[in-house]
C-alpha positions as CSV (number, residue, x, y, z in Angstrom):
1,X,-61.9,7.5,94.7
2,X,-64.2,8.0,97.5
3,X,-67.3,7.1,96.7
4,X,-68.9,8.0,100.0
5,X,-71.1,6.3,103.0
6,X,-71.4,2.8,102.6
7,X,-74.9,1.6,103.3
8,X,-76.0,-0.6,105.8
9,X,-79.0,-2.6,104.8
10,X,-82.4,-1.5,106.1
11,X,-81.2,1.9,107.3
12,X,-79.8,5.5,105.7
13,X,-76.9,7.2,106.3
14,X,-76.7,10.0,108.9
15,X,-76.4,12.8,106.0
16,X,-79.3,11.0,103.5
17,X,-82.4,13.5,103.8
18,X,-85.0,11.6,104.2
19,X,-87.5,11.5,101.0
20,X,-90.6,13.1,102.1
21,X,-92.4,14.7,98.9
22,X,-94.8,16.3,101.9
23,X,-92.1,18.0,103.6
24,X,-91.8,21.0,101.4
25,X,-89.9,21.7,97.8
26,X,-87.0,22.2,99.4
27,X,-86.5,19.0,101.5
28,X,-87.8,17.0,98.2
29,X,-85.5,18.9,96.0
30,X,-82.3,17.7,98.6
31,X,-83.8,14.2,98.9
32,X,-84.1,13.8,95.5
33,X,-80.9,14.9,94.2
34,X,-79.2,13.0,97.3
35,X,-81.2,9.5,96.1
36,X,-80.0,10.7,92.3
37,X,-76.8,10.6,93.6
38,X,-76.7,7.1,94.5
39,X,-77.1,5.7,91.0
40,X,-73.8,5.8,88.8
41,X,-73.9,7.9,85.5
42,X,-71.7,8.1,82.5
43,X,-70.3,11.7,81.8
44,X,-70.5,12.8,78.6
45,X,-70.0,16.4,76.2
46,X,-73.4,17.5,74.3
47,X,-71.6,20.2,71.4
48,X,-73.0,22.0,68.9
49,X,-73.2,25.7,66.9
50,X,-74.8,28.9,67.0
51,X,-75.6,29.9,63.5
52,X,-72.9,32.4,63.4
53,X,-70.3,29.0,63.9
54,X,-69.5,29.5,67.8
55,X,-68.9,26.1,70.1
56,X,-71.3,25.3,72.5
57,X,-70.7,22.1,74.5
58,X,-72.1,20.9,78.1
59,X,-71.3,18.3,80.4
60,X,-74.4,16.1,80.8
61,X,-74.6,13.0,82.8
62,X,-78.6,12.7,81.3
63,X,-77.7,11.1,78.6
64,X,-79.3,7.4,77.6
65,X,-80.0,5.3,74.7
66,X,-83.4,5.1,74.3
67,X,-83.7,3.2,71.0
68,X,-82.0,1.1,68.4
69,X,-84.6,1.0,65.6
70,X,-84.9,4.0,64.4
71,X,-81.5,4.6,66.3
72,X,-82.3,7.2,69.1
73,X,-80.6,9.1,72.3
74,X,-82.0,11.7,75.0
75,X,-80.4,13.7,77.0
76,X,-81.8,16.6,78.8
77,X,-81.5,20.1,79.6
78,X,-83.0,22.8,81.9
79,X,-85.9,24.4,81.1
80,X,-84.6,28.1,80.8
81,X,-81.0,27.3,79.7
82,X,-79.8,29.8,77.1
83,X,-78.9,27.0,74.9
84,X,-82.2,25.5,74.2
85,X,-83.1,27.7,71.1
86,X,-79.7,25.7,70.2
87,X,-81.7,22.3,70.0
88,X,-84.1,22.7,67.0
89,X,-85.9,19.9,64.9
90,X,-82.7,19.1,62.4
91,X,-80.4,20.6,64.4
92,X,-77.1,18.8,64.4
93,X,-74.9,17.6,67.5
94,X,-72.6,15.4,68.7
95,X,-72.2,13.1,72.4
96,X,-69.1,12.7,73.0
97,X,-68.9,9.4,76.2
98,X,-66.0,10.6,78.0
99,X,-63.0,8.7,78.8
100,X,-61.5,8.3,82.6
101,X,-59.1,10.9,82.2
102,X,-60.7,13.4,80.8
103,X,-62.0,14.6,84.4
104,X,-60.4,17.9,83.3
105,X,-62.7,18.0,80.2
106,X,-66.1,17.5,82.1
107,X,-64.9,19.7,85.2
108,X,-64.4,22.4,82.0
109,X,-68.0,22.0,80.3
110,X,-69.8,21.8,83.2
111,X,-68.4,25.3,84.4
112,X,-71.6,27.4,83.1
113,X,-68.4,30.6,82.5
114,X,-66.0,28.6,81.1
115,X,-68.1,25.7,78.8
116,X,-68.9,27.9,75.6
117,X,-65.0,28.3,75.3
118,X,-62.9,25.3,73.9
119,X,-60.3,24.1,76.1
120,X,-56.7,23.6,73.7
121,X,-56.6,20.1,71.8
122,X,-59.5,19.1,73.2
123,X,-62.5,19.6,70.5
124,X,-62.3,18.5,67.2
125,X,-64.2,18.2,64.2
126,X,-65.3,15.6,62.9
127,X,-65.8,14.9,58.9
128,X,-69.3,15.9,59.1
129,X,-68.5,19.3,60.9
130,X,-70.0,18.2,64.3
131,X,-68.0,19.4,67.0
132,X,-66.5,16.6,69.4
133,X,-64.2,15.9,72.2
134,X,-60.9,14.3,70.8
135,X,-60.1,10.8,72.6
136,X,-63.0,10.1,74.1
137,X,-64.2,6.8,74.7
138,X,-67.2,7.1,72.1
139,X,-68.6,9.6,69.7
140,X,-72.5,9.9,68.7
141,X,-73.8,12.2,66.3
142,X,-76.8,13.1,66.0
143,X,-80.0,15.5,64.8
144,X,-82.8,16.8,66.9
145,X,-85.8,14.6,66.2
146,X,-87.6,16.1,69.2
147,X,-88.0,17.9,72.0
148,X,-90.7,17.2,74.7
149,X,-91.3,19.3,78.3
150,X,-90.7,17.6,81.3
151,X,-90.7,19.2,84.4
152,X,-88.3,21.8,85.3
153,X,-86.2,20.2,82.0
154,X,-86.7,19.8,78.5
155,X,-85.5,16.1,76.9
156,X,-83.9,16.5,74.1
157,X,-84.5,13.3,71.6
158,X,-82.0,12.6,69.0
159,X,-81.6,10.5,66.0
160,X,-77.9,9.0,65.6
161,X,-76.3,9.4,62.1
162,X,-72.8,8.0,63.3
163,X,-71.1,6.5,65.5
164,X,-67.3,5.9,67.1
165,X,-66.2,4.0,69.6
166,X,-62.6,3.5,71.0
167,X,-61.1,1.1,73.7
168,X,-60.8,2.1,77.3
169,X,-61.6,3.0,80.6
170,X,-64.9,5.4,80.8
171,X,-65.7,8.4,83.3
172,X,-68.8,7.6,85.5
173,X,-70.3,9.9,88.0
174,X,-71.0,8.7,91.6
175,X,-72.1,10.6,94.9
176,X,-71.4,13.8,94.2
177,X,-67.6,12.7,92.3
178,X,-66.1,11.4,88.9
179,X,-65.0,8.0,89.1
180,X,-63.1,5.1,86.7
181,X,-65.3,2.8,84.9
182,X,-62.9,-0.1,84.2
183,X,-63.5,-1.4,80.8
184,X,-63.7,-5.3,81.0
């Protein structure tokens, strides 16, 4: 994997917009996302149902714990998505933490024409009924406990009901490309 420029200390590559918040929305908005970039994410599949039963699932690489008592998650989502009236108080969901080879899988979801449609043997259910991607690294499921405004996004904060895990290698997201998190 390539994961891009290496740094020098005490200077930026040739490509890095500089971060100048003064400069206009646009040179902040390519600033920002390039110094986003820098810091490694996990990749994982938000999934869930309309009320008439269809799948909706998302690549997100927003995803963090953000407490273990009461046991809770956010993730976040932008503002006018079409899915948001999805994410209700109660509503039901599942993270699934994706495993290194399932590049595929997150390359799938995170296609805005192609991520309401389930790609074969890849989603399952699990006993609850929450929708989830089959071998992945680790399973969450969850209910919407809240949602709170946040800029251009909306963070979505969910309470976990249950939780899988299974050995191996996870799928991180670095500069722009998926990469292998070795497992220990």
């Amino acid at each position: 994997m390539d994961a891009g420029p290496a740094l020098d200390h005490g200077q930026a590559p040739a490509d890095a917009p500089a971060l100048d918040l003064t400069g206009g929305p646009t040179l902040a908005a390519a600033a920002l996302r390039h110094a986003f970039g820098q810091y490694p994410t996990g990749v994982a599949v938000v999934t869930t149902h309309t009320a008439d039963g269809a799948l909706r699932a998302m690549t997100i690489n927003s995803f963090a714990s953000l407490s273990l008592d009461p046991p809770l998650i956010v993730w976040s989502l932008c503002g006018h998505s079409l899915d948001l009236p999805l994410y209700r108080a109660d509503q039901p969901f599942g993270i699934s933490i994706l495993a290194a080879g399932q590049t595929a899988v997150a390359r799938h979801f995170a296609d805005g024409r192609l991520r309401h449609t389930a790609l074969p043997e890849t989603i399952t259910r699990h006993a609850s009924g929450i929708a989830v991607v089959r071998d992945a690294v680790g399973h969450l499921l969850c209910t919407v406990e809240r949602t709170l405004p946040a800029g251009d996004h909306v963070m979505i904060v969910g309470r976990v009901t249950h939780v899988d895990t299974a050995p191996g290698d996870t799928l991180a997201f670095h500069r722009g490309r998926y990469a292998r998190l070795a497992a220990p």
